[in-house]
C-alpha positions, 0 to 999 in steps of 0.5 A, spaced: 669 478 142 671 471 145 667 467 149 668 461 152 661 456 155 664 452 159 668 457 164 667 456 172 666 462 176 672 463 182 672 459 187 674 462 194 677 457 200 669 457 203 666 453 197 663 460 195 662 463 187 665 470 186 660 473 181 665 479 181 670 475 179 672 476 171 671 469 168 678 466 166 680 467 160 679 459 155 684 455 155 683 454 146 682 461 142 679 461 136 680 467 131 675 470 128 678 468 121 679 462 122 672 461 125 669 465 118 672 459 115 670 453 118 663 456 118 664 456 110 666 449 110 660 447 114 655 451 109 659 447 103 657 441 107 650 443 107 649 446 100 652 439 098 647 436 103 653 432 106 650 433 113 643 431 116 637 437 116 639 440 123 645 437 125 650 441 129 657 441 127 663 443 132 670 444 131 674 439 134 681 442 136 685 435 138 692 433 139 695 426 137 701 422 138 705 422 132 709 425 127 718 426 127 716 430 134 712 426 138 705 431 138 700 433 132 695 438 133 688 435 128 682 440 127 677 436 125 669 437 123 665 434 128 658 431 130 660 429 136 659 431 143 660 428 150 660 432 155 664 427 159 670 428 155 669 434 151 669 442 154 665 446 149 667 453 147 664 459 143 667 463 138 665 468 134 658 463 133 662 457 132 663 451 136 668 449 139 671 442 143 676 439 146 677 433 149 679 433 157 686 430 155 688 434 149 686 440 153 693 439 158 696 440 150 693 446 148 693 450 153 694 457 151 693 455 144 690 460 138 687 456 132 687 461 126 687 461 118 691 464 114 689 467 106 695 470 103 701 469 098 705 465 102 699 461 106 693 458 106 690 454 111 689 453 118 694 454 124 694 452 131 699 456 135 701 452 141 705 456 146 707 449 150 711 447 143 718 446 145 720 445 138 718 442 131 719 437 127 724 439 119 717 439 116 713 443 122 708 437 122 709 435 129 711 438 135 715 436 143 713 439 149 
C-alpha cells in the first residue's frame, strides 16, 4: 500500500484538523514495479561505490518544457532535497520528490516500469496530457 509523507489532514473552516478525515490520496504514485527497479538501480550505485557511504537517494519525478509538444516528464536519481521546493513521498520503501511547480503538471500521475516483449523501462502515466507528440516524447496540456 501507498503512502504519501507530506499529506495535510483536513482542514475545517474554524482552522481545526480533522483526525477522522481520510488522508488525500498523493498527487504522484509510484508502483511497486517501478519502485523495485529503482532500488535496483540504487544497489547497482552502491555495489559499483558510485554513491557516498550513507547517502540518501530520492527519485526525482519532474516535468521540463521541451520536446515537438511542449512538456517532457524526467525521472532522475537524485541526492538532493529542498524542503522549500520539493514534496517528498513514499512508496513501497522508496522515496520519492517532486518540486512544488512540476507538481501542478503531475497531478494525478502514475510512475511505472515495464519488463515485457514489446517494452522496457519506466512510464509515467499523466492523465493531464492532452496529446503526444509522433514519437511519445513530449506531451501538451
Amino acid at each position: 500500500m501507498s503512502t504519501a509523507t507530506a499529506v495535510a489532514p483536513e482542514v475545517h473552516s474554524l482552522g481545526v484538523a480533522n483526525p477522522a478525515a481520510p488522508p488525500a490520496p498523493p498527487p504522484v504514485v509510484v508502483t511497486e514495479k517501478a519502485a523495485l527497479e529503482v532500488k535496483r538501480h540504487i544497489a547497482d550505485m552502491e555495489a559499483r561505490n558510485d554513491l557516498e557511504p550513507g547517502a540518501k537517494m530520492y527519485l526525482r519525478v519532474r516535468v521540463q518544457g521541451g520536446g515537438c509538444s511542449g512538456f517532457q516528464n524526467k525521472l532522475d536519481l537524485d541526492v538532493k532535497y529542498d524542503e522549500k521546493t520539493d514534496h517528498k513521498f513514499e512508496f513501497h520503501g522508496i522515496e520519492v520528490v517532486v518540486d512544488k511547480r512540476s507538481l501542478l503538471y503531475l497531478n494525478g500521475a502514475t510512475v511505472d516500469f515495464h519488463d515485457d516483449l514489446n517494452k522496457r523501462g519506466f512510464t509515467i502515466n499523466n492523465p493531464q496530457a492532452k496529446s503526444t507528440c509522433g514519437c511519445g516524447s513530449s506531451y501538451s496540456m
